[in-house]
C-alpha positions as CSV (number, residue, x, y, z in Angstrom):
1,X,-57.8,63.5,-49.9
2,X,-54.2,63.6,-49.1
3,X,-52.4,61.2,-51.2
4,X,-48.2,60.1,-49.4
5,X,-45.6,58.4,-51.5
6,X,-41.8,57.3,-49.8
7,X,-38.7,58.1,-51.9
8,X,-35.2,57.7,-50.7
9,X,-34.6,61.4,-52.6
10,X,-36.4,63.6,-53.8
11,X,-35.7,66.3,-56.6
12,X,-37.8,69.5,-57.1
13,X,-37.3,70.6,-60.8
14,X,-36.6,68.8,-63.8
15,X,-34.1,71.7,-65.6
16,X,-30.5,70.9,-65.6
17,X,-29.4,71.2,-62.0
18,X,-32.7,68.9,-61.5
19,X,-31.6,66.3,-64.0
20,X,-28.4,66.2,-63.3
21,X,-29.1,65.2,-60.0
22,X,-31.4,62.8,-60.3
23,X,-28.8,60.8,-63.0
24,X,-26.3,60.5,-60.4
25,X,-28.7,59.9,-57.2
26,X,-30.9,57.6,-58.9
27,X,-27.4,55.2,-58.9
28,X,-27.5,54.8,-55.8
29,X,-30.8,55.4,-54.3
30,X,-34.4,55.2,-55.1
31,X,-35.6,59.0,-56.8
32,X,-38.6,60.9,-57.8
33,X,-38.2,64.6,-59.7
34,X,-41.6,66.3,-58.9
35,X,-41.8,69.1,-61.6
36,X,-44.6,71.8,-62.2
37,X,-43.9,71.5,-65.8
38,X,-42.9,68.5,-68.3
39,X,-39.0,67.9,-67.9
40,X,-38.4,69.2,-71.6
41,X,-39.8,72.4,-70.7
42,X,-37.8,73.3,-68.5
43,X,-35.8,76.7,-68.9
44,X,-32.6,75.2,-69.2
45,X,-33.9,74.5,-72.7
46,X,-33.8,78.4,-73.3
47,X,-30.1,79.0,-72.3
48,X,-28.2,79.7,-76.1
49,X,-24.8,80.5,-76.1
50,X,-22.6,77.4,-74.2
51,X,-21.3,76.0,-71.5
52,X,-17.9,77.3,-70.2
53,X,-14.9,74.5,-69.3
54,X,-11.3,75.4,-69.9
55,X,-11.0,72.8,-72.2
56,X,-8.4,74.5,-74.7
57,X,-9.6,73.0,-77.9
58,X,-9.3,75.9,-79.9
59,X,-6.3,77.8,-78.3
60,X,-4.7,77.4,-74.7
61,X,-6.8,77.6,-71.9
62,X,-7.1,76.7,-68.1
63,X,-9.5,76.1,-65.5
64,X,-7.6,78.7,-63.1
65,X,-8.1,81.4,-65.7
66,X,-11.6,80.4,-65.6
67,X,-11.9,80.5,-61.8
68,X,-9.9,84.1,-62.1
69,X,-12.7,85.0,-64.7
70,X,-15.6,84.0,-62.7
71,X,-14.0,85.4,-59.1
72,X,-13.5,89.1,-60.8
73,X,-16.8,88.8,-63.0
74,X,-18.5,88.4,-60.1
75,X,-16.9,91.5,-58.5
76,X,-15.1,89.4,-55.7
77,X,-17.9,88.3,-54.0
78,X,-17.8,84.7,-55.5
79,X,-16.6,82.4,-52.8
80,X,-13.2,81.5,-54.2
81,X,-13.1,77.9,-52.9
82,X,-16.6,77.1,-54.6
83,X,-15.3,78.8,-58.1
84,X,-12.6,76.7,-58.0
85,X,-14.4,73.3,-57.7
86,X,-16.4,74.9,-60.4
87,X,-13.8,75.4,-62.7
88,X,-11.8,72.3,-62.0
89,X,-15.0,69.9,-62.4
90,X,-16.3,71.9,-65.4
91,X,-14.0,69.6,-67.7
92,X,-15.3,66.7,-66.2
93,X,-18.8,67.5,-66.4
94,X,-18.8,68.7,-70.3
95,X,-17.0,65.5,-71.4
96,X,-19.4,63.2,-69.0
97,X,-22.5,65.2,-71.2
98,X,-20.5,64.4,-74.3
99,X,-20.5,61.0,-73.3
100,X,-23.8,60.5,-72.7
101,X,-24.7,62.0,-76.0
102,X,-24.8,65.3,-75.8
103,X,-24.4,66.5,-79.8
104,X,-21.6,69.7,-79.6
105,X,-20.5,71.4,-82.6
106,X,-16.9,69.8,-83.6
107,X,-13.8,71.3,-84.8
108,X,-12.0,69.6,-88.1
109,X,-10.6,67.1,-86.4
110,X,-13.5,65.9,-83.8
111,X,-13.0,68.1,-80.8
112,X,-16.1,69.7,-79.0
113,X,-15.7,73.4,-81.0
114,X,-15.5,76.7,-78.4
115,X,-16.2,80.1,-79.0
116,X,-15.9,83.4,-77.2
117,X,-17.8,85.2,-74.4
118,X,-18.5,88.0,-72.4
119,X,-15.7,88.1,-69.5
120,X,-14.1,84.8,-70.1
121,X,-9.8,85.7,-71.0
122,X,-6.9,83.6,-71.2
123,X,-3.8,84.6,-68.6
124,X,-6.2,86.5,-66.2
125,X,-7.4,89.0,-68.6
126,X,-5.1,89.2,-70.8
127,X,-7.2,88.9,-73.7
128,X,-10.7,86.8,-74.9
129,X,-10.5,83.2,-75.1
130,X,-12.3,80.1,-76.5
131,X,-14.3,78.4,-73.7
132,X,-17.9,78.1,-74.4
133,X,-18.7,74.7,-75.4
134,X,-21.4,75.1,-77.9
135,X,-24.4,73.4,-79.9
136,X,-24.9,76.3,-81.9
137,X,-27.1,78.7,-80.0
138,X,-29.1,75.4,-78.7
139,X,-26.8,74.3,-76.1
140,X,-28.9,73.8,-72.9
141,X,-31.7,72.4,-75.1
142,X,-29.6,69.6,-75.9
143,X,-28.4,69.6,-72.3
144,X,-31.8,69.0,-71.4
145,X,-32.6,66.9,-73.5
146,X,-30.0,64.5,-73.3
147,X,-30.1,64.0,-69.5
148,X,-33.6,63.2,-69.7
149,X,-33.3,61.0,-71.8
150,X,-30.4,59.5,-69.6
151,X,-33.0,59.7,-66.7
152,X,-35.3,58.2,-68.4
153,X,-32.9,55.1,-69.1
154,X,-32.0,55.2,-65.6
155,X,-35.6,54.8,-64.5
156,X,-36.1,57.6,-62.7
157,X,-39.4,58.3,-61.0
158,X,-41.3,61.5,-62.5
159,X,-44.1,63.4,-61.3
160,X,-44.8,65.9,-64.2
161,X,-47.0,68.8,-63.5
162,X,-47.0,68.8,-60.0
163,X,-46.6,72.4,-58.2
164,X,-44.3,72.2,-55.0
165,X,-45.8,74.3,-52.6
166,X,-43.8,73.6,-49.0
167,X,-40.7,71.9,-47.9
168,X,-41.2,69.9,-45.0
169,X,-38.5,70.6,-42.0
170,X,-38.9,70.1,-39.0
171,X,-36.0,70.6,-36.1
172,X,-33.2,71.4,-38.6
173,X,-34.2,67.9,-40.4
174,X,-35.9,68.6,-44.0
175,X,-38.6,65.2,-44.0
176,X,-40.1,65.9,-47.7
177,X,-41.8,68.0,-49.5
178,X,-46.0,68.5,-50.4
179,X,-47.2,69.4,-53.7
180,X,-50.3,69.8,-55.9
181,X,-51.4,67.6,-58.6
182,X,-52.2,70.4,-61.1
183,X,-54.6,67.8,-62.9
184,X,-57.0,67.8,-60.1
185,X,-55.4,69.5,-57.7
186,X,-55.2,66.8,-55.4
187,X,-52.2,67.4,-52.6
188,X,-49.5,65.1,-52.1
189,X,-46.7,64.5,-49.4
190,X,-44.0,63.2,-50.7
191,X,-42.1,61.5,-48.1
192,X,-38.1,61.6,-48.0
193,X,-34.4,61.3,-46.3
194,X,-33.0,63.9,-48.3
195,X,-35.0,66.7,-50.5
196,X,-32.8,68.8,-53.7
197,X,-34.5,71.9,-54.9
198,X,-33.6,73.0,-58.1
199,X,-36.7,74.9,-59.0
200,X,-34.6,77.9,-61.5
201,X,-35.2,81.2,-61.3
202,X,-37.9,84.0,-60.3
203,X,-37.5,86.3,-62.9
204,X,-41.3,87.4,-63.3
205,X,-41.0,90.0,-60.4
206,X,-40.1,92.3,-63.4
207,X,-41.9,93.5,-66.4
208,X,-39.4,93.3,-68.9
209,X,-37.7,89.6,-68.5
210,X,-35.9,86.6,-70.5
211,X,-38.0,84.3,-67.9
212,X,-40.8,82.5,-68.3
213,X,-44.2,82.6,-67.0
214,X,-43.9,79.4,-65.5
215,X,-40.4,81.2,-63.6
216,X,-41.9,82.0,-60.0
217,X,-39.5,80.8,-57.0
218,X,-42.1,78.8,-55.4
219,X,-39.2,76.6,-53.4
220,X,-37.5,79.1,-53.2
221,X,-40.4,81.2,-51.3
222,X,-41.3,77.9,-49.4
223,X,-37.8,78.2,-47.8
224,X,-38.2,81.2,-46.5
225,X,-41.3,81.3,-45.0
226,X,-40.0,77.9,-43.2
227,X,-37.6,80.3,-41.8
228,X,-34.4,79.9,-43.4
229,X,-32.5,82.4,-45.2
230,X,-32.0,83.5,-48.5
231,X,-28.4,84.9,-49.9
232,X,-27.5,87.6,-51.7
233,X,-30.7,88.4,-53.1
234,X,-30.0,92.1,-54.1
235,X,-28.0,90.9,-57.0
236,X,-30.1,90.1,-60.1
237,X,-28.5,90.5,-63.5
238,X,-30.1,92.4,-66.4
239,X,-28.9,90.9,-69.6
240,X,-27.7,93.5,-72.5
241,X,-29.6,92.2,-75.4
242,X,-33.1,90.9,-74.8
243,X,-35.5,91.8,-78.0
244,X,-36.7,95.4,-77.1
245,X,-40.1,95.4,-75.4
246,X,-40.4,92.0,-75.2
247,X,-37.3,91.0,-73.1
248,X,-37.2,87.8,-74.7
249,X,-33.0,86.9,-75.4
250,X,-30.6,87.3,-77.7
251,X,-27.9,85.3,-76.4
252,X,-24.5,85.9,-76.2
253,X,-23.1,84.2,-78.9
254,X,-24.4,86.7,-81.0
255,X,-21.2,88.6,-79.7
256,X,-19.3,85.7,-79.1
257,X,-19.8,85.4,-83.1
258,X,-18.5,88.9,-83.7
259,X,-21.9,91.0,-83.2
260,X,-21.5,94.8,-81.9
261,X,-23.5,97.3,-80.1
262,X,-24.4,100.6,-82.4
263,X,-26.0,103.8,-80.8
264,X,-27.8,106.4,-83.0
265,X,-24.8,107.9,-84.0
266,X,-23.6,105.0,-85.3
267,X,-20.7,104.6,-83.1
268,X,-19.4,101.1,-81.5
269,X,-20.1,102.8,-78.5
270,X,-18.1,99.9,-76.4
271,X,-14.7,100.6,-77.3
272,X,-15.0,103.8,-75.6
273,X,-15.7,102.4,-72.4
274,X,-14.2,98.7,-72.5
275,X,-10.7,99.1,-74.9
276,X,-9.8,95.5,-74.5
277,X,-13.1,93.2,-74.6
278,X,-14.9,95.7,-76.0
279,X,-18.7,94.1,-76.5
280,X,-17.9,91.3,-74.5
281,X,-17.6,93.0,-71.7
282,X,-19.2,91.0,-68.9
283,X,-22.9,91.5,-68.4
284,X,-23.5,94.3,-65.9
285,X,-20.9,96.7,-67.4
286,X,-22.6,96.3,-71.4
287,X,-26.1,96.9,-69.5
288,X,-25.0,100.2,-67.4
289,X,-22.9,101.1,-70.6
290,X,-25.9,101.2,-72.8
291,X,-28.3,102.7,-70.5
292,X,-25.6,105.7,-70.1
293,X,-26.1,105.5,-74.1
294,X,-29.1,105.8,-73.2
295,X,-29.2,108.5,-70.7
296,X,-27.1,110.6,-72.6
297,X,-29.5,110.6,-75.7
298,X,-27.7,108.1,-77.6
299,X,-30.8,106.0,-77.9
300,X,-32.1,104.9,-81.1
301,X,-34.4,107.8,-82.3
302,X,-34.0,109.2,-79.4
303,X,-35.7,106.2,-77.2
304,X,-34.6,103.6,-74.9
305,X,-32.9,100.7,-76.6
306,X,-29.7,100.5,-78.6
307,X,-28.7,98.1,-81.8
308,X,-27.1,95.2,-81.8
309,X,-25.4,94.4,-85.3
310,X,-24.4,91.5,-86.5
311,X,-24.6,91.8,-90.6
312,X,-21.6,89.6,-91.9
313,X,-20.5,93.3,-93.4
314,X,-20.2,95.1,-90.3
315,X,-18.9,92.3,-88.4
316,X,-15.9,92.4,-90.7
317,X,-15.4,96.2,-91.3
318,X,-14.7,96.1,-87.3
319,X,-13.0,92.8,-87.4
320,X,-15.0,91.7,-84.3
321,X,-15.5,88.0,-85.6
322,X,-13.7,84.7,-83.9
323,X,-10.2,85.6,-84.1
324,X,-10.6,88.6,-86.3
325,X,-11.6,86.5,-89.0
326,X,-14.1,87.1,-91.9
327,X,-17.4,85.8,-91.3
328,X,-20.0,85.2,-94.1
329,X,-23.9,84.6,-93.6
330,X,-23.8,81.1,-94.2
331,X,-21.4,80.7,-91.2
332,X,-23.8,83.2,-88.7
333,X,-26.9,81.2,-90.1
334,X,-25.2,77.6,-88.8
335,X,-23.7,79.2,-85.5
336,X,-27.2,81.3,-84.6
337,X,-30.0,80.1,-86.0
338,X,-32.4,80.4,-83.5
339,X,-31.4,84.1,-82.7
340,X,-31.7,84.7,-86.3
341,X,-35.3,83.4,-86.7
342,X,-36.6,84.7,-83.2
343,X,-35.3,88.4,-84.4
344,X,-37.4,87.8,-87.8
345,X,-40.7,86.1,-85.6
346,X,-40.7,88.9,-82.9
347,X,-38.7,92.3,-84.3
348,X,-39.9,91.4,-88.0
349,X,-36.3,92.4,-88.6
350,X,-33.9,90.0,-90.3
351,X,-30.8,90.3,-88.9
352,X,-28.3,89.5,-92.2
353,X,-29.5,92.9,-93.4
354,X,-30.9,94.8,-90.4
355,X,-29.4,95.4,-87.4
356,X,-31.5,94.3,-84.1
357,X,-33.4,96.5,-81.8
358,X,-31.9,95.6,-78.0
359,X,-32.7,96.7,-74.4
360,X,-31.5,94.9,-71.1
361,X,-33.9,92.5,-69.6
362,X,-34.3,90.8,-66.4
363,X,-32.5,87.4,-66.4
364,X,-30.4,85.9,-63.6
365,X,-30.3,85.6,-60.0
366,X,-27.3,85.5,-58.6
367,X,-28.7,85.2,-55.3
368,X,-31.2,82.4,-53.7
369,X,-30.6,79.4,-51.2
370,X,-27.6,79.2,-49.9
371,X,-25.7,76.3,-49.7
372,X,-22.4,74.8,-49.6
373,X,-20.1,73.1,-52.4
374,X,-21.8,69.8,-52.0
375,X,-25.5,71.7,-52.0
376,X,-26.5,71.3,-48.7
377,X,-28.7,73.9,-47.5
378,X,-27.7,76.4,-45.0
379,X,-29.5,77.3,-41.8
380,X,-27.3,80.6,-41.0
381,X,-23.9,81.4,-41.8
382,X,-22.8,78.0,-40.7
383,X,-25.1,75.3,-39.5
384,X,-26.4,72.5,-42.4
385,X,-29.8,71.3,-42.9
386,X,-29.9,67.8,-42.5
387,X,-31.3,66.4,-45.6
388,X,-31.7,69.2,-47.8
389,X,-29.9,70.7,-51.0
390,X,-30.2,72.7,-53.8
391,X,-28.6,73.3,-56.9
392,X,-28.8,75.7,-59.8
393,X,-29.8,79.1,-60.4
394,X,-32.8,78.8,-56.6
395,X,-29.1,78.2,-54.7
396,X,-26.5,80.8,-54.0
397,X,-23.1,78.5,-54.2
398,X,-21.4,81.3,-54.4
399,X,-20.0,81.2,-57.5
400,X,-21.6,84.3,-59.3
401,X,-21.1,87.2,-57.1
402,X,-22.6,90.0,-57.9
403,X,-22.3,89.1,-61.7
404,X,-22.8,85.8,-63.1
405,X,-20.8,85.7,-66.3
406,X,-22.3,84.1,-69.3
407,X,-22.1,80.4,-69.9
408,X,-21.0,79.8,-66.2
409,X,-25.2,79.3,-65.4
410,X,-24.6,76.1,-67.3
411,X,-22.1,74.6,-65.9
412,X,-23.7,75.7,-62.3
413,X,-26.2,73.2,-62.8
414,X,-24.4,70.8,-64.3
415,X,-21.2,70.5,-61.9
416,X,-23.5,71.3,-58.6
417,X,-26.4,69.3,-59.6
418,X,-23.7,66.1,-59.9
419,X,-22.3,67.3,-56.9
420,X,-25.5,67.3,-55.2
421,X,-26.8,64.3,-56.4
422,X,-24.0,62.4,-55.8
423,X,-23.8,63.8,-51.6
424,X,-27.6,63.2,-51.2
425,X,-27.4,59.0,-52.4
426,X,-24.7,59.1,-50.0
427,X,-27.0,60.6,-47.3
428,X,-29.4,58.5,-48.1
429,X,-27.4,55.2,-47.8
430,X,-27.0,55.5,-44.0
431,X,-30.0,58.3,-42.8
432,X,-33.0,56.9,-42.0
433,X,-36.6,57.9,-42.5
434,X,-37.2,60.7,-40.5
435,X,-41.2,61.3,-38.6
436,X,-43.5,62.7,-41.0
437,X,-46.2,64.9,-39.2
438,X,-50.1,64.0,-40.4
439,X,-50.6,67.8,-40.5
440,X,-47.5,68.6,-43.3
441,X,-49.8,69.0,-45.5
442,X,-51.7,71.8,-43.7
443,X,-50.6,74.8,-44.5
444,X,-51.0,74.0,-48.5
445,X,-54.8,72.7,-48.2
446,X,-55.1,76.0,-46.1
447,X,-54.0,78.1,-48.2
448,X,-55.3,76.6,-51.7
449,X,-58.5,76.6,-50.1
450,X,-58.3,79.9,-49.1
451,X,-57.4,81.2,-52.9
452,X,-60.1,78.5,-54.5
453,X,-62.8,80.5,-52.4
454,X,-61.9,84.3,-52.9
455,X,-64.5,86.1,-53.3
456,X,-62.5,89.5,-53.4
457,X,-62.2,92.4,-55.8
458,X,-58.7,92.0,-56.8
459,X,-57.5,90.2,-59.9
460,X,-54.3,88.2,-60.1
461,X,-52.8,89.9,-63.1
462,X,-53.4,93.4,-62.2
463,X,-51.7,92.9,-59.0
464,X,-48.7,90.9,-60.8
465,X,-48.5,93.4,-63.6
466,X,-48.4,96.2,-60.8
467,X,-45.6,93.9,-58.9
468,X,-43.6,94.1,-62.2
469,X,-44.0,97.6,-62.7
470,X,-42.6,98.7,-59.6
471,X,-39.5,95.6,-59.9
472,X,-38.8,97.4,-63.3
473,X,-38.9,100.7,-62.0
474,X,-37.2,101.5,-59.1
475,X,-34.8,97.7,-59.0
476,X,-33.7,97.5,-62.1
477,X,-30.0,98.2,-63.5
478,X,-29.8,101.3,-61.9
479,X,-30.5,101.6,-58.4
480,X,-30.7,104.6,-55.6
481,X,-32.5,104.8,-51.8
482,X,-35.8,106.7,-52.0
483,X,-36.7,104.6,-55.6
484,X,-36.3,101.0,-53.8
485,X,-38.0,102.6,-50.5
486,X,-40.8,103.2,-52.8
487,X,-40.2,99.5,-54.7
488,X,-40.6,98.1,-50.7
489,X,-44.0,100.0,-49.8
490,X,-45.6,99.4,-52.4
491,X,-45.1,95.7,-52.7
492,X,-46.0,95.9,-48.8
493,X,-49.0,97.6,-50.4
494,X,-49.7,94.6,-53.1
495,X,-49.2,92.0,-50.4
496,X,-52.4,93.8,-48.5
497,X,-54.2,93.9,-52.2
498,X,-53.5,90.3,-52.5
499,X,-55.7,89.0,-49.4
500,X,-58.3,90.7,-51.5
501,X,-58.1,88.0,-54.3
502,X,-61.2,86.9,-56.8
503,X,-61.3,83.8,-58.4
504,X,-63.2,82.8,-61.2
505,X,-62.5,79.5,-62.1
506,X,-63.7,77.4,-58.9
507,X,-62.9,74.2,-60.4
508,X,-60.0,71.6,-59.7
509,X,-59.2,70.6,-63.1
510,X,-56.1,72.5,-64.3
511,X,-57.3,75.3,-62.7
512,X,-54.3,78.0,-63.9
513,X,-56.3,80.9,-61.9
514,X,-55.8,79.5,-58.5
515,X,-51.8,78.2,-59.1
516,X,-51.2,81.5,-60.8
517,X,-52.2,83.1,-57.5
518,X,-50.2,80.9,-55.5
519,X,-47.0,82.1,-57.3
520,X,-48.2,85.5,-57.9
521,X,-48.1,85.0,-53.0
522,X,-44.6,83.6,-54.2
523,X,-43.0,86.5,-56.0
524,X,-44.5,88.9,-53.6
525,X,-42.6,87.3,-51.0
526,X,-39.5,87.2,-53.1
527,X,-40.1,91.0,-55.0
528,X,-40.3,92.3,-51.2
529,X,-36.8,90.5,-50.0
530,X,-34.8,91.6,-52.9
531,X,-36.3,95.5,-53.0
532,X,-35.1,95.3,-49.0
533,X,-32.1,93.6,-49.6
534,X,-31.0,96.3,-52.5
535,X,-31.7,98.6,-50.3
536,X,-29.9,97.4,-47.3
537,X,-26.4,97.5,-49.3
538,X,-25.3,100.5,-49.2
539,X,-22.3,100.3,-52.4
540,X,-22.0,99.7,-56.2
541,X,-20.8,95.8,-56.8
542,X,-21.4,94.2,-59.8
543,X,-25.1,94.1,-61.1
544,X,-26.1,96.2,-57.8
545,X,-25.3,99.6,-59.1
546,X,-26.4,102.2,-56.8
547,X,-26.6,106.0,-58.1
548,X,-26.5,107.2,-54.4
549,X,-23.2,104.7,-53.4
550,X,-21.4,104.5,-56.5
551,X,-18.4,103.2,-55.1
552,X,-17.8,99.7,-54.0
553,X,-17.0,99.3,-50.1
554,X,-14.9,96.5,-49.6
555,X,-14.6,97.4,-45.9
556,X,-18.3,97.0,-44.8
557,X,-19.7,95.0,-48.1
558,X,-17.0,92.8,-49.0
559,X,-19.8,90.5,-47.1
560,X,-22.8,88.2,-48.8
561,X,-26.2,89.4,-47.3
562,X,-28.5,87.3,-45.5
563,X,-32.0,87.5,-46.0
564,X,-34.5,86.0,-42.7
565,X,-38.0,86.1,-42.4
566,X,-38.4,87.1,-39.2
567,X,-41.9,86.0,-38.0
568,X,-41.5,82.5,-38.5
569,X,-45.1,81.8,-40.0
570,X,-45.7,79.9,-43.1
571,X,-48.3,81.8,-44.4
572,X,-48.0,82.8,-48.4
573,X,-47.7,87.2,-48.6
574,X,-48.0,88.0,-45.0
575,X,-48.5,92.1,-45.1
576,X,-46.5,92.5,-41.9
577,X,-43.2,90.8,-41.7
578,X,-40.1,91.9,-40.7
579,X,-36.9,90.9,-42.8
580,X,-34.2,90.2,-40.5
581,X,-30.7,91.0,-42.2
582,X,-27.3,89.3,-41.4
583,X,-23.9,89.0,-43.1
584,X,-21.8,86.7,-44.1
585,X,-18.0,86.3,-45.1
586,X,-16.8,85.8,-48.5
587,X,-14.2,82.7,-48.9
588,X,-11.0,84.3,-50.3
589,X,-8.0,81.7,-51.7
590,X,-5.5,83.5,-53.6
591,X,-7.0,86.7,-55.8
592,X,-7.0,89.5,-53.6
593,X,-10.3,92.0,-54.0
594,X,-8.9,95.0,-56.7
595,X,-10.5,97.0,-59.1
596,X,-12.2,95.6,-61.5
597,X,-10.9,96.8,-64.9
598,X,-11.1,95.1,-68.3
């Protein structure tokens, strides 16, 4: 039995973006948050390092460096306009979190402390700055935590453990969304004016990955099978230093704290190739820079990873600490100690005396749902979807590029979440209810039902872990034609594989099997569009680094892609569709495209 409720909003995802959201919406309007997991779970919870705003509490800073930063971080394919707002409203939006409780580290005299990181410089690269607002390397944990508890005050509605499985829209008007209860798998509609998705990332298309399990893009699949397109999707970034093997992260702040990359020879192998920021270097050049390590042999032992060191000895032989000054253990044990005791849980190594093991995993997209600076959901280049919105790392703003630079997914979801949340209560106050169709729910019965009875020969898992191994493979940092052709067949292959499904557990209690299937449909969907849409850009930009174009082509790519699903069915891993590519122009203020140098 199909079970309907009626909220004024509704929010898809309880991370950050989610939260955030539903604190300023829930103001205003009447709002549920339907989540597939419980709100303090959310991955927000696993972001370390900080949260970048131009504060200048520690030396002088401004939110037009910042913008600068992010603009050529992102390779000049961040829309200038929306890193702008981004900047500007950061300041706002860390001292609103401080405000409602949020507990940052203080300087001496009570200010919110900042420390370094990858690609963030004072006087547009002139040298690193201060910027990421930090709660030692907890920082979106307590982000997440204090907002729900701030939602929680607010009496917000929350539907815990409920898997969204379609957005409703119907003539360019988004009418709700349907979901499962993952309890008993019972589906409900839930019925609304205006629908936010901020559902994270989809990170488990690749083997190696900070993501986690849970980390699927099931919105974000839903959206395109309704049609609409996806932006930019080419452009995932492969952090530098996830544990090796595991891909599990080391966060920035490890460097922002004065850590340094070591090859097998011993050498700080990044003053070679960046002289000024040296191992904070944004993201994409550290990964390509220790992969060439790599390549050239430079491995540790001879294999693939590097070290990352961060012994208070080394840090000061090089000098590489906050300001060049002399760090001690008992200062890196209060600034990291959650990347100190996941290095002793998962490497065995104990990173006061041992340096750490690294490799780059799989851990941001840059691309996903395009909207605009208020999060409304685009339908093409230009036309809205009345209604609908999404914020955080499932939306493309664009304010990340081709390279997202660290600490800016923070304040993403914080500043476009409130944006969001704020434009949808004002929807809300004058849309009405639009007509829900009695067969919205279709499509999701069909389909559950479908997966609940396979009686196949294929197993979830093997076809996932296949999935991951071609993602890994052939899409990974580094990039050329005839490998992502390969990455596109056979996922077309897995799709086919997937029809073939076997179930075991036929219950509907918490029945993980069948909802693991569903997103396993999901990622499919999603693997296939970013293998195509690597392949259709034909240059080097930022985390896209092609071996076959290794140049970047401002004069046919200086464009974001668009991504469309060109058969217009709803159906979940559909072996023959076409994917439709368009372009779209980059907004360019005031910093002129030029080579990206550091």
């Amino acid at each position: 039995m199909t079970q309907h409720h009626q909220f004024d909003a509704v929010i898809v995802g309880a991370g950050g973006a989610g939260l955030m959201a539903a604190l300023h919406a829930s103001k205003n309007v009447n709002v549920a948050v339907v989540t597939k997991l419980y709100p303090t779970r959310s991955h927000t919870g696993a972001a370390q390092g900080g949260i970048a705003a131009a504060l200048g509490n520690m030396e002088p800073d401004s939110w037009e460096w910042h913008a600068y930063d992010t603009i050529k971080g992102g390779d000049y394919l961040v829309d200038q306009d929306a890193a702008e707002f981004m900047a500007k409203d950061a300041i706002d939006a860390v001292l609103e979190l401080e405000h409602l409780g949020l507990p940052f580290d203080r300087t001496p005299d009570g200010k919110i402390e900042q420390r370094r990181f990858g690609g963030h410089t004072a006087n547009f690269g002139e040298k690193p700055v201060m910027r990421a607002c930090k709660a030692a390397d907890r920082t979106g944990h307590m982000i997440l935590q204090t907002l729900y508890q701030n939602c929680i005050k607010q009496k917000v509605n929350f539907f815990n453990e409920y898997f969204v499985t379609d957005i409703i829209v119907q003539d360019n008007v988004c009418r709700g969304v349907v979901a499962i209860n993952i309890a008993d798998s019972e589906v409900h509609v839930f019925h609304a004016k205006a629908v936010l998705i901020a559902s994270g990332g989809f990170g488990k298309m690749f083997k190696v990955s900070s993501n986690a399990h849970t980390l699927t893009g099931d919105p974000v699949a839903a959206i395109y099978r309704r049609g609409l397109p996806l932006e930019d999707m080419e452009f995932f970034q492969f952090h530098p230093t996830g544990i090796y093997k595991l891909g599990i992260l080391l966060s920035e702040a490890a460097r922002g704290e004065g850590a340094i990359f070591i090859n097998d020879k011993g050498e700080r192998f990044m003053e070679r190739y960046m002289p000024t920021l040296k191992d904070l270097a944004p993201r994409d050049i550290c990964s390509r820079y220790i992969y060439e390590e790599v390549r050239a042999g430079r491995g540790i032992g001879g294999k693939d990873y590097v070290y990352m060191d961060f012994r208070p000895e080394v840090i000061n032989k090089h000098k590489s600490g906050p300001g060049g000054k002399e760090v001690t253990r008992e200062h890196l044990e209060k600034a990291l100690p959650d990347i100190i005791e996941f290095a002793r849980v998962y490497l065995g190594v104990d990173p006061m005396t041992q340096p750490v093991p690294i490799q780059p995993t799989a851990h941001y997209a840059m691309g996903g749902i395009p909207t605009d600076v208020d999060g409304q959901v685009l339908a093409d280049n230009n036309k809205i979807v009345s209604g609908l919105y999404a914020a955080g790392e499932c939306a493309c703003v664009s304010v990340h590029g081709a390279n997202r630079l660290g600490t800016n997914s923070l304040v993403d979801i914080v500043v476009f979440g409130r944006r969001g949340g704020k434009h949808m209560a004002e929807f809300c106050k004058s849309a009405n209810f639009a007509p829900l169709s009695p067969t919205a729910a279709n499509d999701t019965i069909g389909e559950f039902n479908r997966i609940l009875a396979s009686k196949g020969t294929e197993r979830a898992a093997n076809i996932r872990n296949d999935m991951q191994n071609l993602m890994t493979n052939y899409v990974g940092v580094f990039r050329n034609g005839p490998d992502m052709q390969k990455a596109v067949d056979g996922i077309r292959e897995l799709k086919k594989r997937f029809k073939n499904l076997k179930v075991d557990d036929t219950g509907k209690i918490f029945n993980t099997d069948v909802l693991e299937s569903y997103e396993l449909g999901c990622l499919l969907d999603l693997a296939e569009v970013t293998a195509a849409a690597a392949l259709n850009r034909t240059e080097t930009r930022g985390g896209h680094a092609r071996e076959d174009y290794d140049k970047r082509d401002d004069v046919n790519w200086l464009k974001h892609s668009m991504a469309y699903r060109a058969d217009g069915k709803s159906d979940v891993a559909v072996t023959d569709c076409a994917i439709r590519f368009d372009k779209k122009p980059v907004v360019i203020t005031k910093y002129q495209p030029k080579e990206r140098k550091y």
